[in-house]
C-alpha atoms as one frame of an Amber mdcrd trajectory, in Angstrom:
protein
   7.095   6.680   2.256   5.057   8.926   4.860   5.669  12.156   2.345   4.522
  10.325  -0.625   0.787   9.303   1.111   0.051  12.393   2.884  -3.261  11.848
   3.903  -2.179   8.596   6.144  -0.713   9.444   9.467   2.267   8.174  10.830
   1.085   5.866  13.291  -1.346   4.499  10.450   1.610   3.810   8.235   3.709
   2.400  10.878   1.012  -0.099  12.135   0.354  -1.017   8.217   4.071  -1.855
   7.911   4.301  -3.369  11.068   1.328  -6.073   9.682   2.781  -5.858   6.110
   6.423  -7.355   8.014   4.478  -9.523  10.400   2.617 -11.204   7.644   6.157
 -11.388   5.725   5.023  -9.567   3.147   7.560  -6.623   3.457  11.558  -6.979
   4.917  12.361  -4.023   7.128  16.050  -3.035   6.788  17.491  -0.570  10.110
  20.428   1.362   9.631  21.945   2.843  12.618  22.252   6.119  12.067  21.371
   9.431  13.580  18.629  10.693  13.120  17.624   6.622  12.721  16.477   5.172
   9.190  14.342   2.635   8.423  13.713   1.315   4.309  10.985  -1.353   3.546
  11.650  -3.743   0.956   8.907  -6.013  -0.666   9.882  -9.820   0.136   9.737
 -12.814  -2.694   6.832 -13.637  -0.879   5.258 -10.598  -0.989   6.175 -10.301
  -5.334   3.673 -13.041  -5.479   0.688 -11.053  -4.462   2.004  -8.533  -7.740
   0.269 -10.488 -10.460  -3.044 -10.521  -8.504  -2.809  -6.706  -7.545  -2.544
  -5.732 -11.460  -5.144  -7.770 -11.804  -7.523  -5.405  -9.332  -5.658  -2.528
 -11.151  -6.943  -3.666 -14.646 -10.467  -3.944 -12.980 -10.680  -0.823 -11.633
  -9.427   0.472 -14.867 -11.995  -0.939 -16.742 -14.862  -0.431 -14.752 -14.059
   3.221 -13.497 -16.632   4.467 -15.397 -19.298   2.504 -14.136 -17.952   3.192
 -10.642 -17.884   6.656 -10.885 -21.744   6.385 -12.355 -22.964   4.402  -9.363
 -21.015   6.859  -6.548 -22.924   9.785  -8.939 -26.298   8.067  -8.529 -25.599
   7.680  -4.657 -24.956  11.391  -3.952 -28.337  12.701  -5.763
């Protein structure tokens, strides 16, 4: 996951995962390997918040123009 959000660091990442798990959102799956591996996995509790995230997608979507006017006005 680190590679595909490079501009988080590590210890960023691990301490939103650590809170994502915490607040059950996430599962966290070790393998014991060498080197060690660790996969995430998004919980039935955590599906539920799904719906409502698409929701904020769709928003975004259709106000990104007005958005992108207002950060425009803010720079000048």
């Amino acid at each position: 996951m680190y590679k595909l959000v490079p501009s988080i660091s590590e210890k960023m990442l691990s301490t939103a995962l650590r809170s994502l798990e915490t607040d059950g959102l996430v599962h966290r799956k070790v393998y014991p390997e060498v080197p060690p591996r660790v996969e995430y996995y998004v919980s039935d509790f955590g599906m539920t918040l799904i719906p409502h995230l698409e929701n904020i997608i769709q928003w975004g979507q259709e106000n990104f123009s007005t958005i992108m006017d207002n950060r425009k006005k803010k720079v000048t």
